[in-house]
C-alpha positions in Angstrom: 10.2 -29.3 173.0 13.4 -27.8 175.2 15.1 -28.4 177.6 12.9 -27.2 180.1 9.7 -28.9 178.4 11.3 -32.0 178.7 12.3 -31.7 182.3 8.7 -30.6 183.1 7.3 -34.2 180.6 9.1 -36.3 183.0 7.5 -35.1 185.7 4.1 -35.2 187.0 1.3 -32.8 185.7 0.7 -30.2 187.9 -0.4 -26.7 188.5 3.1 -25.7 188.6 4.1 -27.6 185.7 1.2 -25.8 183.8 2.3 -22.2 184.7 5.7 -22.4 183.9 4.8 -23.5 180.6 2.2 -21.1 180.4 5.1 -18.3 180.6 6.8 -19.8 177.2 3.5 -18.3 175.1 2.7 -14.5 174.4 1.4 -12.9 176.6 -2.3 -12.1 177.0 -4.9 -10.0 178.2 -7.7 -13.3 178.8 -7.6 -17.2 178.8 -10.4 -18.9 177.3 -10.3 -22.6 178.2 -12.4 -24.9 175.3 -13.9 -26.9 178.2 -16.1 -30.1 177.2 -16.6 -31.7 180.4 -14.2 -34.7 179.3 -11.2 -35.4 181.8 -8.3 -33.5 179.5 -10.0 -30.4 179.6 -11.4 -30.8 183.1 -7.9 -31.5 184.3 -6.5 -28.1 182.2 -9.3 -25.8 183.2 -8.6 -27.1 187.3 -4.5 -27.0 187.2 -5.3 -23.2 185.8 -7.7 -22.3 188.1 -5.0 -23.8 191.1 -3.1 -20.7 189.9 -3.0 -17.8 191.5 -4.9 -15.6 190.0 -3.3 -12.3 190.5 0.1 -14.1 188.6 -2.1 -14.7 185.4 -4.2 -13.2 183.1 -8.3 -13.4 183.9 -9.7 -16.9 182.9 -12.7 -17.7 180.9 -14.4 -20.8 179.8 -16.0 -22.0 176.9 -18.5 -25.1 176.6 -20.1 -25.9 172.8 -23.1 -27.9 173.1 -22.8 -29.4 169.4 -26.4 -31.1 169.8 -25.4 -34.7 169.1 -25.5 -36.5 172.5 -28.5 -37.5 174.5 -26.4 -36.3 177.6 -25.9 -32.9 176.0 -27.4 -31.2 178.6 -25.9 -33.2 181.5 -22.5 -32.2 180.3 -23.6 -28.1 179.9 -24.8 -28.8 183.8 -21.5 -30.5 185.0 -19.6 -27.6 183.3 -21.8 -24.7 185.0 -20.9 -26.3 188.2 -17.3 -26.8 187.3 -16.9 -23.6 186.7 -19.2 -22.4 189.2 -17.0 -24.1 191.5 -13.7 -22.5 190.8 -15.3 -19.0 190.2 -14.5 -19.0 186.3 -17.2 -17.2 184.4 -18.6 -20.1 181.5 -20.1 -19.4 178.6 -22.2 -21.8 176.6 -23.0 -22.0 173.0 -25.6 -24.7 171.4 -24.6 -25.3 167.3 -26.3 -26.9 164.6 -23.9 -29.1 163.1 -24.5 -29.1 158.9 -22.2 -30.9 156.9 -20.5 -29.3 153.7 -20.0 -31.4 150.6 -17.4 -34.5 151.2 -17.0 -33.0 154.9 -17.4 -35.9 158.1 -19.0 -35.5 160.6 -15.7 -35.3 162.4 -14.7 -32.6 160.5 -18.0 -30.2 160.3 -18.6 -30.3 164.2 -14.9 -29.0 164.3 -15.2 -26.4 162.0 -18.3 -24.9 163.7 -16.7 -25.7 167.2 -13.8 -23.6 166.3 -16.0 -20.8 164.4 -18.2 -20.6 167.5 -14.6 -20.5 169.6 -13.1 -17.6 167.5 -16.3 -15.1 168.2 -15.7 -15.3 172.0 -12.0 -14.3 171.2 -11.1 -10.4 171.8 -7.8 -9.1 170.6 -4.8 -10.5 172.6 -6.6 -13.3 173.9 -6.2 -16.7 174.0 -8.4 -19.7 173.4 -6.1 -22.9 175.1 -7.6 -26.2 174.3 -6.5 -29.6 176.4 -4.8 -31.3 173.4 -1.9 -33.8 174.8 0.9 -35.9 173.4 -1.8 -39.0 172.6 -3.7 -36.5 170.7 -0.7 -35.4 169.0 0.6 -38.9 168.0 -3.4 -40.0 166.6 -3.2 -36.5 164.2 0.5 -37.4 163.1 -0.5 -40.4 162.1 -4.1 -39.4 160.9 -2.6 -36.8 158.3 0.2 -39.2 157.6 -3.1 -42.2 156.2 -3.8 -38.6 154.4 -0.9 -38.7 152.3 0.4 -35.0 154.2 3.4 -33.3 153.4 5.8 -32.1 155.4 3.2 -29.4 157.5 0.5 -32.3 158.1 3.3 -34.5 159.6 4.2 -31.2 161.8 0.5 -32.2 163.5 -0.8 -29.6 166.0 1.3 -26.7 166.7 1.6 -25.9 170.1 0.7 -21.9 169.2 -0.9 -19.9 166.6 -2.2 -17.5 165.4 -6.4 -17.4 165.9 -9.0 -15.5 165.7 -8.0 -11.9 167.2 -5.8 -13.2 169.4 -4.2 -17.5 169.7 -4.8 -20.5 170.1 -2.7 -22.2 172.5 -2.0 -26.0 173.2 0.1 -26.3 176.9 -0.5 -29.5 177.7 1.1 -31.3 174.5 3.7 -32.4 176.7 1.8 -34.5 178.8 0.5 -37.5 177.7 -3.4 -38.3 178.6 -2.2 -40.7 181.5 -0.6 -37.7 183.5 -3.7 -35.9 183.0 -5.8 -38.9 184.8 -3.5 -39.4 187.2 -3.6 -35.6 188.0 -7.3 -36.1 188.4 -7.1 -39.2 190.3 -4.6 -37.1 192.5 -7.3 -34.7 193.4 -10.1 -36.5 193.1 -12.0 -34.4 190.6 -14.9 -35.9 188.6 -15.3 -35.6 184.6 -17.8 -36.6 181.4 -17.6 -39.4 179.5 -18.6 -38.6 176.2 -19.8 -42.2 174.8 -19.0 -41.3 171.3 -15.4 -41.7 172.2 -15.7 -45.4 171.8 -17.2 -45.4 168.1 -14.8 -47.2 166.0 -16.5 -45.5 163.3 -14.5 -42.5 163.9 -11.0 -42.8 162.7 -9.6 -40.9 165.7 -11.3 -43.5 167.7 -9.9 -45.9 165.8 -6.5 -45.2 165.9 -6.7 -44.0 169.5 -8.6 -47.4 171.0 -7.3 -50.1 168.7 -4.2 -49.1 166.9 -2.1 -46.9 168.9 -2.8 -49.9 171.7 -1.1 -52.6 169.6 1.6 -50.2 169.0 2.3 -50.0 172.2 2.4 -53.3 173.2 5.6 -53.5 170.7 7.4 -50.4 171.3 5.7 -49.1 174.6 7.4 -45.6 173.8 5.3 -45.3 170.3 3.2 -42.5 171.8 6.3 -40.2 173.2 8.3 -40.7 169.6 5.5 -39.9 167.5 5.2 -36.7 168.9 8.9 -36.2 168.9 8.7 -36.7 165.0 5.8 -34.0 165.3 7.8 -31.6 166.9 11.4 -32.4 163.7 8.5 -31.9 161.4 7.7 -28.7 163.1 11.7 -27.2 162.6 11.6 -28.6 158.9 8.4 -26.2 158.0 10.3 -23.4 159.8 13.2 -24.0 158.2 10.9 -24.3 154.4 9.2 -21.0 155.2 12.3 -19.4 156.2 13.7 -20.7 152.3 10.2 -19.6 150.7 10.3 -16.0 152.2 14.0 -15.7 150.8 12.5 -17.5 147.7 9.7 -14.8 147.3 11.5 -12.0 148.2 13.2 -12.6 145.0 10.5 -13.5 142.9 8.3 -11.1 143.6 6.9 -8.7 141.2 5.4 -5.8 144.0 3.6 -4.0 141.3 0.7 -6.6 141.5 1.4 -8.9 144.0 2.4 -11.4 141.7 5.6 -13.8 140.8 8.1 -12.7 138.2 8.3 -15.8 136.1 12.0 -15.6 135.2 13.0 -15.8 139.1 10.7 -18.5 139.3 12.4 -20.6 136.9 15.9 -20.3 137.8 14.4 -22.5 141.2 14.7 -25.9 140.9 11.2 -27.8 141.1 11.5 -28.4 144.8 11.7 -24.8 145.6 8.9 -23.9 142.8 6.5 -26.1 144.8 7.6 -24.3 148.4 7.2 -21.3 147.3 3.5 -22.1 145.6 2.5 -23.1 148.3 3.9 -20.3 150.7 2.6 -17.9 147.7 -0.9 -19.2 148.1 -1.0 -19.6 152.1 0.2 -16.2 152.6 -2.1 -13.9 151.1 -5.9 -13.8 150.8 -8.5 -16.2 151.0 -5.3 -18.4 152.0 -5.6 -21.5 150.2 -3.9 -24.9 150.9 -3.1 -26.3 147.5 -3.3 -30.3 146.8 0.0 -31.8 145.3 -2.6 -32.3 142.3 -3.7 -28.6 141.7 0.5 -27.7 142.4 1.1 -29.7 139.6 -1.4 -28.0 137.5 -0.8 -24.8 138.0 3.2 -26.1 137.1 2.1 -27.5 133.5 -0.6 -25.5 133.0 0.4 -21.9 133.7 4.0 -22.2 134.3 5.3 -24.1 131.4 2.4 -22.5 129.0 3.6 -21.3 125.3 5.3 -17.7 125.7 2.2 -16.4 123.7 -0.5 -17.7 126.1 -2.8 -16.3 128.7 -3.7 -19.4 130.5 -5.7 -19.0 133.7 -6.6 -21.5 136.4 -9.7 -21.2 139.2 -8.2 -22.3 142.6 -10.8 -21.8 145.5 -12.6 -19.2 143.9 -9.8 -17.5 142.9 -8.2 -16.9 139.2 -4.6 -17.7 138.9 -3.7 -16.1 135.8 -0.1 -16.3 133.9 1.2 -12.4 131.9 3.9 -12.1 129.8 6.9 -11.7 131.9 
C-alpha cells in the first residue's frame, strides 16, 4: 500500500475513493464485476456504477449460481434487478459443483467459480472481485494454519494476471465495515448468504470466532495482518527478482533446462528459489510442496554422476543428464 492507498484507507469508502484507485491498475478495455448479491460486492458493483461512465471503461457483471443454496434463485433475481437498476448488462452462469480427490467443498466451488469467471474474460479485460482487508487477514492466516511459504503469507495480490486479461482486487484497502457503512450510507439492500455462518468452513471460522477474539485484544489485528500481507508481497518480488538473476545463469537454452554446475555453486536457499521459480514459470506451471523440493534435491540433484534418475511431478518427467 502507498502513500496515496493509505490516505484513501483512512477515509470513508466512496465512489471517489474507488476511482482513484481504479487508476493505479492497467488499463482496460471492460470491467467485469464477480457480483454474488452479498453486501461487498453489492457495495463495489454500486461505487462503480456512481462513476461516470464516459471516465471509465464499459462495465459488466457476472453472477455464478453454484447450485447449493435453497435461495439460489432469489439471489440470480436480486442481481438482475441490481444490475437492471444501474443499467449494467449481467450475465448469469449456473455450475455443477464436483469435487476432485482431497478437494473441499470450499475449494471446488472456487475453482469452477473462477473457470466459469475466466470464459467471460476477452483480452485486456478485467474481472474485479470485492475482496477487502477482513478477507485478506482470514487468507493470511488460513495459508499461514497451511504451513505457506513466503508467497502464501503474501495472501491475495491486489492484481494479476487472469484469464486473457486480470483479475483485480480494489477494495483490499477497505475493511468490510467501510463497505457496510457505505451501504448504510445509501441505503442500498444486499443477500445474505446463510452459509456464511457455517463454522464448518474454516473461513467462517476464522472470520466469526477467531479473528473476533483477536480483536478484542489488539483491536488493530485486522489492519496489521494485512500490512504483513502486503511485506510478504515486497519479499516474493524481491525472491523473483534473485531467481530470474539465478536462472539467467543457470540456464542451459538449448532445452530449457538447468546447467547443473550453476546450480551447485547456489547455496541451498537459492537452489530451492530457483526450483520453485523453474517450475512456476514454464508450462503446466506447477507449485511444488517443500516435500517434492526436497526430492527432486536428493533424488536428481545429488544423484551418482553415472545416473539418469527421473522424477514425475504433476504429470510431468523431471529428468537429470550428464552435465
Amino acid at each position: 500500500m502507498n502513500s496515496a492507498d493509505k490516505k484513501l484507507a483512512s477515509q470513508p469508502f466512496s465512489a471517489a475513493a474507488l476511482a482513484t484507485i481504479l487508476q493505479q491498475f492497467p488499463a482496460v478495455r471492460a470491467w467485469h464485476v464477480a457480483l454474488s448479491g452479498g453486501a461487498d460486492s453489492v457495495a463495489l458493483l454500486h461505487a462503480l456504477a456512481t462513476i461516470p461512465r464516459e471516465t471509465i471503461a464499459p462495465i459488466y457483471a457476472v453472477h455464478i449460481n453454484h447450485g447449493l443454496q435453497s435461495e439460489a434463485s432469489q439471489w440470480d433475481n436480486f442481481c438482475t434487478r441490481l444490475c437492471a437498476d444501474h443499467d449494467i448488462p449481467l450475465t448469469t452462469l449456473k455450475v455443477s459443483i464436483e469435487r476432485e480427490q482431497g478437494e473441499s467443498l470450499e475449494m471446488a466451488a472456487r475453482r469452477v467459480r473462477y473457470a466459469a469467471f475466466s470464459d467471460c474474460l476477452q483480452e485486456r479485460e478485467a474481472l474485479l472481485t470485492a475482496h477487502h482487508q477482513n478477507d485478506q487477514a482470514e487468507t493470511l492466516l488460513l495459508n499461514l494454519l497451511n504451513g505457506a511459504g513466503v508467497t502464501g503469507l503474501a495472501a491475495m495480490q491486489p492484481c494479476r494476471d487472469f484469464s486473457a486479461g486480470y483479475l483485480i482486487r480494489p477494495l483490499l484497502a477497505f475493511t468490510h465495515q467501510q463497505l457496510m457503512d457505505y451501504l448504510e450510507g445509501e441505503k442500498i439492500s444486499w443477500v445474505e448468504d446463510p452459509s456464511n455462518q457455517d463454522a464448518v468452513f474454516d473461513r467462517n471460522f476464522l472470520r466469526n470466532e477467531i479473528i473476533p477474539n483477536l480483536e478484542s485484544r489488539w483491536p488493530a489485528a485486522v489492519k496489521c495482518i494485512a500490512r504483513s500481507a502486503r511485506n510478504q508481497r515486497e519479499q516474493v518480488s524481491l525472491n523473483r527478482e534473485l531467481a530470474e538473476q539465478d536462472l539467467a545463469k543457470a540456464s542451459d537454452f538449448c532445452c530449457g533446462g538447468i546447467l547443473l554446475r550453476r546450480f551447485q555453486v547456489l547455496s541451498l536457499e537459492r537452489q530451492k528459489l530457483l526450483l520453485r521459480h523453474w517450475l512456476g514459470t514454464n508450462p503446466p506451471l506447477i507449485n511444488p510442496s517443500e516435500e517434492q523440493l526436497q526430492t527432486i534435491l536428493n533424488e536428481l540433484i545429488a544423484a551418482a554422476e553415472d545416473a539418469q534418475p527421473q522424477l514425475k511431478l504433476a504429470g510431468t518427467v523431471i529428468r537429470r543428464f550428464d552435465d
